[in-house]
C-alpha positions in Angstrom: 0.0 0.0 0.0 1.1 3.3 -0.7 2.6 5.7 1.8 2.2 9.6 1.9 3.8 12.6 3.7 2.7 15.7 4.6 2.3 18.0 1.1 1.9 15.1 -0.8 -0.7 15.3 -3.3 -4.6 13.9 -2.7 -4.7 10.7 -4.5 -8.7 11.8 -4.7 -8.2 14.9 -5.6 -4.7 16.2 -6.2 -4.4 18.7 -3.7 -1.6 19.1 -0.9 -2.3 17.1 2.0 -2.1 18.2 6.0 -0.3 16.3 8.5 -2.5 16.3 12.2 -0.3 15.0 14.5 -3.1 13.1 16.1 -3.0 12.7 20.1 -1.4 10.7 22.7 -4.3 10.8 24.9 -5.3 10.5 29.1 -7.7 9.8 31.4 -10.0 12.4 29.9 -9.2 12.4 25.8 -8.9 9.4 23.6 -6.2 8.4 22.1 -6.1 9.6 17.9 -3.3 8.4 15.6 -1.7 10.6 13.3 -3.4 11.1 9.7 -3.3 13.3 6.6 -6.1 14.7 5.5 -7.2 16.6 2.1 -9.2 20.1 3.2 -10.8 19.8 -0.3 -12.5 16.5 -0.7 -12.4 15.2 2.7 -9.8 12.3 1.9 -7.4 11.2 4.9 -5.1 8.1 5.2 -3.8 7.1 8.1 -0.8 5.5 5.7 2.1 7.6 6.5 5.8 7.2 5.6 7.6 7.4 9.0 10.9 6.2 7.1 10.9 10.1 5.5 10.5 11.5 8.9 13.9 13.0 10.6 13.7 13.2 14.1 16.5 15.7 14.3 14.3 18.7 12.5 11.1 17.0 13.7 9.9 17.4 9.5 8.9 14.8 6.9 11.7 14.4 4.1 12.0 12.9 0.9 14.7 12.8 -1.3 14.6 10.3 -4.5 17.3 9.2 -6.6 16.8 11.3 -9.2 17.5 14.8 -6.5 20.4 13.0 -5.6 21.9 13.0 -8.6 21.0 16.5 -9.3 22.5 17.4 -6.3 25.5 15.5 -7.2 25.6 17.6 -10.7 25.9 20.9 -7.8 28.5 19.7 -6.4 30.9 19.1 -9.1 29.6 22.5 -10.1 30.8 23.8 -7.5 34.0 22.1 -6.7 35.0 24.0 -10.7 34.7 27.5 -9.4 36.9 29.5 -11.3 38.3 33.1 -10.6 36.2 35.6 -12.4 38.1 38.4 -14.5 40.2 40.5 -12.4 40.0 44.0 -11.5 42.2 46.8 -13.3 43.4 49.9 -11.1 42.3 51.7 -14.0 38.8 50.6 -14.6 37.9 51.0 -10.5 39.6 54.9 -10.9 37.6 55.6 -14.6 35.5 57.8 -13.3 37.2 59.3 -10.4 37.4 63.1 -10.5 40.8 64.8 -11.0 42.6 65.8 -7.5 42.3 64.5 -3.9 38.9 62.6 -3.3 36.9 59.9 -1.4 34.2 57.5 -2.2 32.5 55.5 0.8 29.9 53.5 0.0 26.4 54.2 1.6 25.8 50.2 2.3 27.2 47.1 1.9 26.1 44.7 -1.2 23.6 41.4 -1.0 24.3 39.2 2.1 27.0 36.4 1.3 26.9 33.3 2.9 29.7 31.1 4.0 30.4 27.7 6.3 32.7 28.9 8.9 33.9 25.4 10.1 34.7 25.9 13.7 33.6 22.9 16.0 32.6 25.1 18.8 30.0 26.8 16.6 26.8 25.6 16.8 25.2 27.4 13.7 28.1 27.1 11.3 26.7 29.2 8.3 27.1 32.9 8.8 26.0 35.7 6.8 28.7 38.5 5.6 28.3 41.3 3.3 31.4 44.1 1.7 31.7 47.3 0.5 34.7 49.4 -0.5 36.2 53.0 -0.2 38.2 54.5 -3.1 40.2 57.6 -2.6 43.3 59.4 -3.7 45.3 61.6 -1.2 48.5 63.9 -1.8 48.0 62.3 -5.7 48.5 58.3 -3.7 45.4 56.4 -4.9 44.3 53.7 -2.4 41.0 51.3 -2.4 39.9 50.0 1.3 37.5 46.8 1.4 35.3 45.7 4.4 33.6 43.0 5.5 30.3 43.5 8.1 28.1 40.8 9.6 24.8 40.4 10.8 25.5 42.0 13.9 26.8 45.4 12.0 30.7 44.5 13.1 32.6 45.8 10.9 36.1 44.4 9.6 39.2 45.7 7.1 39.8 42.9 5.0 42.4 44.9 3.4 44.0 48.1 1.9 46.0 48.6 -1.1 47.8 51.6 -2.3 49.5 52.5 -4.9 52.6 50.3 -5.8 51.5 47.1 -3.6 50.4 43.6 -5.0 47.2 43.8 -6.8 45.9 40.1 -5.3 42.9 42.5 -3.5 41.3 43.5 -7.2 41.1 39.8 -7.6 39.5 38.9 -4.5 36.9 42.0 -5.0 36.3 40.5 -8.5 35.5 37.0 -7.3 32.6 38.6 -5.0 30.1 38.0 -7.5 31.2 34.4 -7.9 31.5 33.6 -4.2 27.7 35.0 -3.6 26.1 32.6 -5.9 28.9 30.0 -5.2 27.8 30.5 -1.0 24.3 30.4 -1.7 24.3 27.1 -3.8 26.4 25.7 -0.9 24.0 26.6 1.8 21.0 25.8 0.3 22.5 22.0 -0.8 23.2 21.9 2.9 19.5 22.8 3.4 18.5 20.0 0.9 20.7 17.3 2.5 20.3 18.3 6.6 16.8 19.5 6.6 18.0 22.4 8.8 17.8 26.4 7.6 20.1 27.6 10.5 19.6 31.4 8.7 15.7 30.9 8.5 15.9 31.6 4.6 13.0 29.8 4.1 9.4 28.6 5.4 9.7 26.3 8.0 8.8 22.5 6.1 10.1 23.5 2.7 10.5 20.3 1.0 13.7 19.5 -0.2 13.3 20.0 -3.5 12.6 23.9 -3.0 16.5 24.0 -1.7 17.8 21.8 -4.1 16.2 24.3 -7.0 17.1 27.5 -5.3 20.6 25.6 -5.0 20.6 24.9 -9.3 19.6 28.4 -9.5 22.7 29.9 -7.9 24.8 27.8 -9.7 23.4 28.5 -13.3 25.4 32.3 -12.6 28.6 30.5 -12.0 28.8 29.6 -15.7 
């Protein structure tokens, strides 16, 4: 007999199905197993597939063969990054009027995301955003880049001046490519854990919202 989870479709009907957790019961209330039900045509099954539930998130999760291997086609995606074009001194100065100046930006850009690795953190994914500051001083041209997080900290992740190495423009060019690159990560981690540590999405979105959203940021990366 066939099982269902919650969102499935009505096999009466076709619409999404929802999950009533049913009731352990007491002295006073009977006890009521857990069902799905259809709000449109009144269908419900008691027929549930407790091999998709994860007791870690407390949500029902399926993942079939075929998301697998899309998610497999991410990762290999992923794991061919390359570095985008670099930065030229002259193109970030083009428009910069004649004389001393400087140009701060109001805000930073669109929230990164990255996995920060450290085994005493508990949430692991962190958000991180950058802006930068061109100016030229006394005729010295010099570019500052930051990095802020969610909690408005703000960080120098570097200065160059005229006359230093140029590896800075590079890592400024490759922000583009390590937002959609961070995104795609997080939300494969999403698909694969069940777990939205940043709250980026509804609570229950089925794992193949994440594994989409996760295709989507990597379809930039080519």
């Amino acid at each position: 007999m066939k099982k269902y989870i919650p969102n499935d479709q009505c096999p009466e009907c076709g619409t999404k199905m929802d999950y009533d957790v049913g009731n352990l019961g007491d002295h006073m209330t009977p006890q009521t197993d857990p069902t799905l039900y259809c709000t449109d045509c009144g269908f419900n099954t008691g027929e549930i597939d407790w091999d998709c539930f994860d007791y870690k998130t407390k949500q029902f999760r399926r993942i079939t063969d075929a998301q697998r291997e899309r998610a497999k086609a991410v990762r290999e995606a992923l794991e061919n990054v390359r570095d985008c074009k670099t930065f030229t001194i002259d193109s970030l100065f083009e428009h910069a009027p004649e004389g001393d100046f400087k140009w701060d930006t109001d805000e930073a850009g669109d929230w990164h995301v990255y996995d920060c690795g450290e085994k005493d953190c508990d949430q692991q994914w962190h958000k991180i955003a950058y802006s930068t500051s061109i100016k030229r001083e006394n005729g010295k041209r010099s570019i500052e880049y930051f990095s802020g997080d969610e909690d408005g900290n703000w960080d120098c992740v570097d200065v160059w001046t005229d006359g230093d190495d140029t590896w800075l423009l590079q890592e400024m060019a490759n922000e583009s490519r390590d937002y959609f690159a961070g995104w795609a990560r997080y939300h494969l981690h999403c698909f694969f854990d069940g777990t939205d540590v940043l709250g980026e999405c509804e609570v229950g979105t089925p794992p193949e919202k994440h594994l989409k959203h996760a295709e989507d940021m990597v379809e930039h990366l080519k």
